[in-house]
Every structure is written in C-alpha cells, then in structure tokens.
MARDO-931249 format. One line per 8 residues: number of its first residue (from 0); for each residue x, y, z of N, C-alpha, C, O. Coordinates in steps of 0.001 Angstrom, whole numbers. Example, Ala and Ser with C-alpha at 12.3 -4.5 7.8 and 13.67 -1.06 7.14 Angstrom:
<rs>
0) 13190 -5690 7800 12300 -4500 7800 13200 -3300 7800 14236 -3319 8465 | 12850 -2250 7080 13670 -1060 7140 12900 30 7870 13409 1138 8039
</rs>
This chain:
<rs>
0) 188274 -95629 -22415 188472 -94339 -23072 187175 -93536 -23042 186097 -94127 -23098 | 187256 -91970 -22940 186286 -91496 -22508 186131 -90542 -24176 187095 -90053 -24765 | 184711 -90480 -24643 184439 -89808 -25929 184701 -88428 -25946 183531 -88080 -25786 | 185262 -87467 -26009 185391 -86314 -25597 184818 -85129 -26949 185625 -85227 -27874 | 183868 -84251 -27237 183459 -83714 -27911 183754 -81873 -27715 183534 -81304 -26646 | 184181 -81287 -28734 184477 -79884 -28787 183084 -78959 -28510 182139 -79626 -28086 | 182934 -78098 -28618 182467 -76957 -28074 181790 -76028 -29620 181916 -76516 -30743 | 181414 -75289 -29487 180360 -74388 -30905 182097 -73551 -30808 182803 -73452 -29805
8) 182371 -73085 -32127 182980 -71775 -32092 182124 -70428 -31595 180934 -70152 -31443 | 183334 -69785 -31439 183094 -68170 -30329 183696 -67665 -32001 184749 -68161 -32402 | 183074 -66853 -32713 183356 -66289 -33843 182030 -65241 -34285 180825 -65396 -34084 | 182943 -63868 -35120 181799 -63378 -35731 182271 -62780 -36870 183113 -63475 -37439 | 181949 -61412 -37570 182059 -61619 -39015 183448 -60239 -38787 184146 -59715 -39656 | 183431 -60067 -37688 184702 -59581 -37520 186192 -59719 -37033 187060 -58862 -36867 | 186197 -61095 -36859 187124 -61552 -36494 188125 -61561 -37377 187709 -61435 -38529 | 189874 -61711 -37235 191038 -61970 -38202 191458 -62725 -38074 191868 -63273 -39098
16) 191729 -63421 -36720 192424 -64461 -35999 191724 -65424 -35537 191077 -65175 -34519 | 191624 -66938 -36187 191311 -68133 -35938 192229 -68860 -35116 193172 -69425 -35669 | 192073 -68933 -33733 192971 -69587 -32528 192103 -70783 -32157 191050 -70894 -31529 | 193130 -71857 -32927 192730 -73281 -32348 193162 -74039 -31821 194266 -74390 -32239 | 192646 -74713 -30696 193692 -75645 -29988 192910 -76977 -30670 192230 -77102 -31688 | 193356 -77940 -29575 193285 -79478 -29830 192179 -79954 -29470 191387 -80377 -30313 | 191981 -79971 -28500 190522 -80418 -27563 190505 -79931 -26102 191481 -80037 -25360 | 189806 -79610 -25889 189126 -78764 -23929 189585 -80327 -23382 189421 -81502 -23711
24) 190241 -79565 -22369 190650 -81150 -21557 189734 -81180 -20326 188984 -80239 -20067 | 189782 -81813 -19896 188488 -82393 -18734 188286 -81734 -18016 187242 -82139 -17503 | 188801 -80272 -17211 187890 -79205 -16318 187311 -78609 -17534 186096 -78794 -17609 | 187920 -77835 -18672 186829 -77311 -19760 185989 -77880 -20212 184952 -77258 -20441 | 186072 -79400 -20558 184700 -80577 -20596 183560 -80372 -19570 182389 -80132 -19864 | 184012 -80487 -18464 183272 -80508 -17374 182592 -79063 -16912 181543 -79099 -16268 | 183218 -77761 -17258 182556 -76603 -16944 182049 -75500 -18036 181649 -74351 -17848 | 182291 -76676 -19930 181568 -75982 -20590 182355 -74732 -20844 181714 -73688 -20721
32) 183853 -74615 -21235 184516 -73237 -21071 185824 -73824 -21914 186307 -74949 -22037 | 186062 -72885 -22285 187510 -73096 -22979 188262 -72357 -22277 188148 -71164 -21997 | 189556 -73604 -21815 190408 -72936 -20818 189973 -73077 -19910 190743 -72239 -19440 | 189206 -73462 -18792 188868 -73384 -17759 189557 -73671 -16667 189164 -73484 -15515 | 190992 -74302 -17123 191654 -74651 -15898 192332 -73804 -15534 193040 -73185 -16329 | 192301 -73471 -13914 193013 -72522 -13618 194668 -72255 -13834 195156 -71201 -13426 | 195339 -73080 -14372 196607 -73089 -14328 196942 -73257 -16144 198045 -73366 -16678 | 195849 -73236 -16670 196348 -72861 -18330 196572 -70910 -18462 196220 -69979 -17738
40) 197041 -70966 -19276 198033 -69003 -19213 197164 -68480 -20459 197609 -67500 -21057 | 195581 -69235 -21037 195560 -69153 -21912 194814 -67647 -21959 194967 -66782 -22822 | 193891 -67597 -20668 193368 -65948 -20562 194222 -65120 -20291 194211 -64092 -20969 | 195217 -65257 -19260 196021 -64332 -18951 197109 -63678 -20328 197569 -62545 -20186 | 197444 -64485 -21605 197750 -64328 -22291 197171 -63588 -23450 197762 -62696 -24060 | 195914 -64047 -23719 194908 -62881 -24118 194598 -61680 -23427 194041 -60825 -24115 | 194851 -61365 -22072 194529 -60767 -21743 195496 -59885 -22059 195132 -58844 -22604 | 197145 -60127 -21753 197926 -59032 -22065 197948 -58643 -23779 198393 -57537 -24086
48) 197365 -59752 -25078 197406 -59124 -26188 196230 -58171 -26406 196444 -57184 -27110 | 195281 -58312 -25999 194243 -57188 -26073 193896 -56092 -25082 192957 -55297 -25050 | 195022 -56304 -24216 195421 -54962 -23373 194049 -54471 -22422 193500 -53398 -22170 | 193782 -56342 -21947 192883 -56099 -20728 193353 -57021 -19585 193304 -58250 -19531 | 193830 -56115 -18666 194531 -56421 -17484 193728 -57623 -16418 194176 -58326 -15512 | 192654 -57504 -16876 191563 -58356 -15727 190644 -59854 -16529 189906 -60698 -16021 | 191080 -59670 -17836 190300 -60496 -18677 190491 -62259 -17951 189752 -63225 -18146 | 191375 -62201 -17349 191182 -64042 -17119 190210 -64116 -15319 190261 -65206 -14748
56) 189489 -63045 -14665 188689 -62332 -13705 187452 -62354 -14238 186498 -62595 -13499 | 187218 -62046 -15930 185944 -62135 -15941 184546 -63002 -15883 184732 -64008 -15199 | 183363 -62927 -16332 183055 -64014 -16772 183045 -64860 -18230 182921 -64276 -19307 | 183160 -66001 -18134 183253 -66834 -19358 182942 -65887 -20399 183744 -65343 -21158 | 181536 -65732 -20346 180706 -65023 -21909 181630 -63542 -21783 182108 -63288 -22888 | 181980 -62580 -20814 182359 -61556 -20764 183804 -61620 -21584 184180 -60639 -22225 | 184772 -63125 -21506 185587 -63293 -21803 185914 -63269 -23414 186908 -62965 -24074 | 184605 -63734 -23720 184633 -64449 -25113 184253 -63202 -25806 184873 -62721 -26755
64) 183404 -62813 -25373 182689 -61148 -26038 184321 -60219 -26101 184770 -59710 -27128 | 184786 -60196 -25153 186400 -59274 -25125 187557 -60036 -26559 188324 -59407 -27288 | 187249 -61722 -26546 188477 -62270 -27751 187386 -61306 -29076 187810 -60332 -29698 | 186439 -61707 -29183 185631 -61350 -30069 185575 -59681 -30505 185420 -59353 -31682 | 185738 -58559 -29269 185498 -57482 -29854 187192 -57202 -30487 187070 -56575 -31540 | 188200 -57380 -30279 189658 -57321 -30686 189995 -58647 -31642 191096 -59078 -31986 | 188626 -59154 -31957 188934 -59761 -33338 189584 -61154 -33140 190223 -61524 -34125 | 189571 -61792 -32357 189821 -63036 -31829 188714 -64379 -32503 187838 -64169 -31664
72) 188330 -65139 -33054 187796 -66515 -33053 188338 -67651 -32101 189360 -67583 -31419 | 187877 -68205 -32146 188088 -69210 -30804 187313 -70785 -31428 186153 -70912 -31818 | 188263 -71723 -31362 187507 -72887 -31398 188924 -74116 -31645 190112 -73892 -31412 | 188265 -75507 -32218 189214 -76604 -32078 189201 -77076 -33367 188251 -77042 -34148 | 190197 -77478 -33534 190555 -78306 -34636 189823 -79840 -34726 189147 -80236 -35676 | 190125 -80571 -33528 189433 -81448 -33210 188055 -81752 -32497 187963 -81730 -31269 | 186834 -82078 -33445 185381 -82170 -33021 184760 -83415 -32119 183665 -83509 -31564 | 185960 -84400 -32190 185445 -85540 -31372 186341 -86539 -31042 186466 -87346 -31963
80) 186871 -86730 -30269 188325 -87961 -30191 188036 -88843 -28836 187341 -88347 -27950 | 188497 -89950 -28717 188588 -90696 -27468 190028 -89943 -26784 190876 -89392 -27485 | 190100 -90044 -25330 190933 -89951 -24657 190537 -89726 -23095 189609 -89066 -22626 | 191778 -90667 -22292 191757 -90305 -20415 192431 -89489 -20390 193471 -89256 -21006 | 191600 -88687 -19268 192487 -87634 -19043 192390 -86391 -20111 191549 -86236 -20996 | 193634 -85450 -19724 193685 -83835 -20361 194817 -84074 -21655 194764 -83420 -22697 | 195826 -85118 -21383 197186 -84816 -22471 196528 -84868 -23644 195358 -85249 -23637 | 197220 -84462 -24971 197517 -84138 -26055 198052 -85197 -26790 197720 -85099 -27972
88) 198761 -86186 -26553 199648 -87103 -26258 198341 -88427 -25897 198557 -89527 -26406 | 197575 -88327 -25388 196141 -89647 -25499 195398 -89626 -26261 194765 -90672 -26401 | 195081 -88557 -27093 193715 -88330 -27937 194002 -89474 -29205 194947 -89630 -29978 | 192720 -90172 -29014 192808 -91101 -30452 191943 -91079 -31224 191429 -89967 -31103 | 191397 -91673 -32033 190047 -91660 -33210 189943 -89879 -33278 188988 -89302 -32760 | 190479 -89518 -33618 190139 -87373 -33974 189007 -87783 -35118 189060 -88840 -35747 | 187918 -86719 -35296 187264 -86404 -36277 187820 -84809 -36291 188145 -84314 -35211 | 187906 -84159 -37299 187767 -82770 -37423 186662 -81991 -37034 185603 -82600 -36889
96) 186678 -80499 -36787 185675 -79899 -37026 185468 -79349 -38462 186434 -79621 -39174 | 184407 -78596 -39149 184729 -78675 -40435 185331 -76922 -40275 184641 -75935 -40018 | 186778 -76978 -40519 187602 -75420 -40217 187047 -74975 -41710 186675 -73813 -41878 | 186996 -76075 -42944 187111 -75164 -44029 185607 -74293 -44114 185634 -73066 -44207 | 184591 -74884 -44082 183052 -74198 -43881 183256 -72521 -42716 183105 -71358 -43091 | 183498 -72846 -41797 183813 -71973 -40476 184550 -70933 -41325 183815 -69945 -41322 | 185645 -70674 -42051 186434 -69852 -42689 186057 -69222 -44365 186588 -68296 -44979 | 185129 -69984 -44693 184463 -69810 -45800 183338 -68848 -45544 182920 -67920 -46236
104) 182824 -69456 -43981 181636 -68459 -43810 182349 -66780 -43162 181835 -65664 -43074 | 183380 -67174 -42899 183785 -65469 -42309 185418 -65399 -43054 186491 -65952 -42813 | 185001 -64550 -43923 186716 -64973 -44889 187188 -63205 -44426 187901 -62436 -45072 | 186455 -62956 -43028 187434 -61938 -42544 188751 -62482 -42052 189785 -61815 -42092 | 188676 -63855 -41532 189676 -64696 -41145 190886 -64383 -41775 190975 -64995 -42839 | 191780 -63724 -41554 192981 -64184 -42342 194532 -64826 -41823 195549 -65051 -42479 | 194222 -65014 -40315 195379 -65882 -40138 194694 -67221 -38773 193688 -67306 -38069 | 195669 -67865 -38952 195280 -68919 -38116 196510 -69194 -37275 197669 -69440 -37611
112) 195792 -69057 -35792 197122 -69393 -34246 197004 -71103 -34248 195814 -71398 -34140 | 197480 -71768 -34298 197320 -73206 -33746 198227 -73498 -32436 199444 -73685 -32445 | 197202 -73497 -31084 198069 -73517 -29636 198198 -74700 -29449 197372 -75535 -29081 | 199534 -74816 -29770 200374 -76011 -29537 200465 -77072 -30329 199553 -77268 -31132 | 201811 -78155 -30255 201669 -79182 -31416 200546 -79772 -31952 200242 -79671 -33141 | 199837 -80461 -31025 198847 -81334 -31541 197643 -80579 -32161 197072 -81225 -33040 | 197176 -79455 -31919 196721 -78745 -32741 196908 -78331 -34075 195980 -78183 -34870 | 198720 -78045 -34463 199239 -78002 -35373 199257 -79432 -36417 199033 -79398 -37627
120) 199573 -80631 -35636 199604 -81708 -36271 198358 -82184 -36698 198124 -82683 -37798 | 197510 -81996 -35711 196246 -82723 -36307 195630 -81657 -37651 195190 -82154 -38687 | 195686 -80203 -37429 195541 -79082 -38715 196295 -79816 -39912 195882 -79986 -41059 | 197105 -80077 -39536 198308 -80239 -40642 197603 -81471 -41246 197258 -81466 -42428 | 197403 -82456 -40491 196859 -83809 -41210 195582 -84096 -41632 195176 -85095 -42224 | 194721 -82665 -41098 193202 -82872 -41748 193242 -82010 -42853 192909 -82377 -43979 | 193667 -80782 -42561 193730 -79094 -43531 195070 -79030 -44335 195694 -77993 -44109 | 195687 -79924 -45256 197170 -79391 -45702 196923 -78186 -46550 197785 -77316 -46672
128) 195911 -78130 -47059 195876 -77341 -47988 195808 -75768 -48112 196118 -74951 -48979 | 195034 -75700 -46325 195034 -74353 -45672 196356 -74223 -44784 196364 -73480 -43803 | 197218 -74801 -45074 198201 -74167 -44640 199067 -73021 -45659 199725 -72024 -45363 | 198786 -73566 -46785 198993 -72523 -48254 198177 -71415 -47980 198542 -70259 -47766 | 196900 -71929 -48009 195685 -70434 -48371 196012 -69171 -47121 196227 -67981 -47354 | 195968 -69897 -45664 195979 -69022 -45336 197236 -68661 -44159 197636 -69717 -43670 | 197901 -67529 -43628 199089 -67419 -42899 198826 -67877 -41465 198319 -67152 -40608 | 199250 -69261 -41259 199106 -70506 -40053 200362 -70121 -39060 201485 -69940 -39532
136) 200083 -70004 -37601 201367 -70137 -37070 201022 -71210 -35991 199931 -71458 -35477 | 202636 -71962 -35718 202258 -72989 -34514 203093 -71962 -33563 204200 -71424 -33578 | 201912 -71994 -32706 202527 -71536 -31037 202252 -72226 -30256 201387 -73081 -30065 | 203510 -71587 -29486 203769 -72494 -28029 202087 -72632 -27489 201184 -71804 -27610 | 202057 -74261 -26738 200871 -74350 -26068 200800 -73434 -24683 201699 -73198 -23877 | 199666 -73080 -24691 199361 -72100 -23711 199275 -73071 -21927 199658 -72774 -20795 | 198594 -74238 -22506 199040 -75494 -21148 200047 -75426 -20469 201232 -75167 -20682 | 199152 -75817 -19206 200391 -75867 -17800 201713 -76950 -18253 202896 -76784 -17955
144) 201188 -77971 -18973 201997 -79201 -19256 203146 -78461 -20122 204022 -79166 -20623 | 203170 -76820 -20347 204192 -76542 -21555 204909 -75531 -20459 204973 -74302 -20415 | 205424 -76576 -19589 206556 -75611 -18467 207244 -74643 -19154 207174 -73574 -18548 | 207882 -74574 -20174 209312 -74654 -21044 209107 -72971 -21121 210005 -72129 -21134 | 207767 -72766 -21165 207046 -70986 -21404 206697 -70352 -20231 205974 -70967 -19446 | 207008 -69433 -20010 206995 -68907 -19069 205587 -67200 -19881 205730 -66767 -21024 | 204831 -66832 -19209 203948 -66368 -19433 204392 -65356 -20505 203834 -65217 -21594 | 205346 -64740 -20115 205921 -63507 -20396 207042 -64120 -22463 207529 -63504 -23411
152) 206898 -65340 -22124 207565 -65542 -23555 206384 -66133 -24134 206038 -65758 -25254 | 205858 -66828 -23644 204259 -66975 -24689 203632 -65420 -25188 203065 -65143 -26245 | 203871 -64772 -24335 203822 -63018 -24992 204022 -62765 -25803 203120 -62377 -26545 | 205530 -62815 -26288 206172 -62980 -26763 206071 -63216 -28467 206172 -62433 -29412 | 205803 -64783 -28368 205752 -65125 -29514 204016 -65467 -30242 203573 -65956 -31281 | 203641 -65062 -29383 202354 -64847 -29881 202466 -63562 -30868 202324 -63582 -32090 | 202799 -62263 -29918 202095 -61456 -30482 203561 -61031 -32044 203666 -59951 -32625 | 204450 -62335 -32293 205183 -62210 -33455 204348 -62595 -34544 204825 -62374 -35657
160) 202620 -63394 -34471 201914 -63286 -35330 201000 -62763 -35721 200325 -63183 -36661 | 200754 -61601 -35002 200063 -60405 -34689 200932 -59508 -35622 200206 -58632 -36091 | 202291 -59392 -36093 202724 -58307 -36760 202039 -58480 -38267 202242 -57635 -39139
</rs>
C-alpha cells in the first residue's frame, strides 16, 4: 500500500464554496495538481460554472486563481490514507484534514460541494456535525470512473447548489 498525502488548500477570504473531494489520485499525486488527469471533467466543469470557456487549457496556478476569483475553495477531506492505485473504493487508514479550523478561519464559507461518495462518506464520518452548521451537497463525482454523468448533467446538478 502506497501512503498517499493531500495537497495545501487553494482558498481565500473570499470564497463561498468549499469543494472537496476524497484524495488526488496518482497523476494529481504525481504532478502536484488537483485533477490532473486528463479524463477527470473536473476543470471542464468549472469551467462551464464560472463561464470560462478555456479554464481546463490553462495553467494549474492560472486555474486555481480563476476557482478562487468566482469564489471557489478547493481542497480534501482526506489528509492522509493508504491506497494502490486512483479508486475511492481502496483508500484505507483516512486521517482528516482539519475542515473545521479551514472554515473557522474563512466563515465566508457558506456551503460545502462534496465530489462524490467517498468524499461525502468520509465528511460524514469525520464532520457530522457540519453537516447541520453548514448547507453540504453530495455531487456526482466529477471522475472518469463516474461514467453514469455525462459532462453536461454534472452541469447540471452542480450548479442546483449554486441556487
């Protein structure tokens, strides 16, 4: 089993939306990027909610500066887990990151995306309590492994927590 460790949050004191996934699977491990694999929908999906046509084209930091100026946070639920491989479905030993500190320090925060189950589950089993405080939605995973979505319905129901 390979130790796999999360990434700093992409956050600032203007953000609303705390979007967390599970853990960077092994091309984002390996290139230092969230999302990095070419076949996750996760830029192209940001890109159509903040109504920049080229955003999954840019560079990394250019990327993160764009979630960030339309109020985006970015980071993981999970700070350290064993697992082979990218699934969701291998990750074992999870430590958290600490979400409640992160949201305390920017209580512009007021809703939280969790992309995809295991994001949701592991939130759910470290944070129950912020699922009260603050308005949590589970969305579809933005992963290639989540055939079932097609770009245009991850659209979709994303931006139903955006209203």
């Amino acid at each position: 089993m390979t130790v796999c460790k999360s990434f700093k949050p992409s956050v600032n004191t203007g953000c609303k939306v705390l979007i967390l996934g599970s853990m960077p699977g092994v091309k984002s491990l390996e290139m230092q990027e969230y999302y990095a694999h070419t076949m996750n929908r996760f830029w192209k999906l940001m890109g159509t909610l903040c109504d920049v046509s080229d955003l999954a084209g840019l560079s990394y930091e250019n990327k993160l500066k764009t979630l960030l100026y339309h109020g985006f946070a970015l980071w993981d639920v999970v700070k350290q887990c064993k697992r082979n491989g990218s699934l969701d479905s291998d990750i074992t030993d999870e430590k958290p990151n600490d979400v409640r500190s992160l949201l305390k320090k920017y209580p512009s925060i007021q809703k939280i995306f969790l992309n995809g189950n295991k994001a949701y589950s592991s939130f759910k089993k470290h944070f129950p309590e912020l699922l009260d405080e603050y308005r949590c939605y589970k969305m579809p995973s933005t992963s290639p492994a989540n055939a079932r979505y097609r770009l245009k319905d991850l659209v979709l129901e994303w931006e139903k927590g955006l209203i």
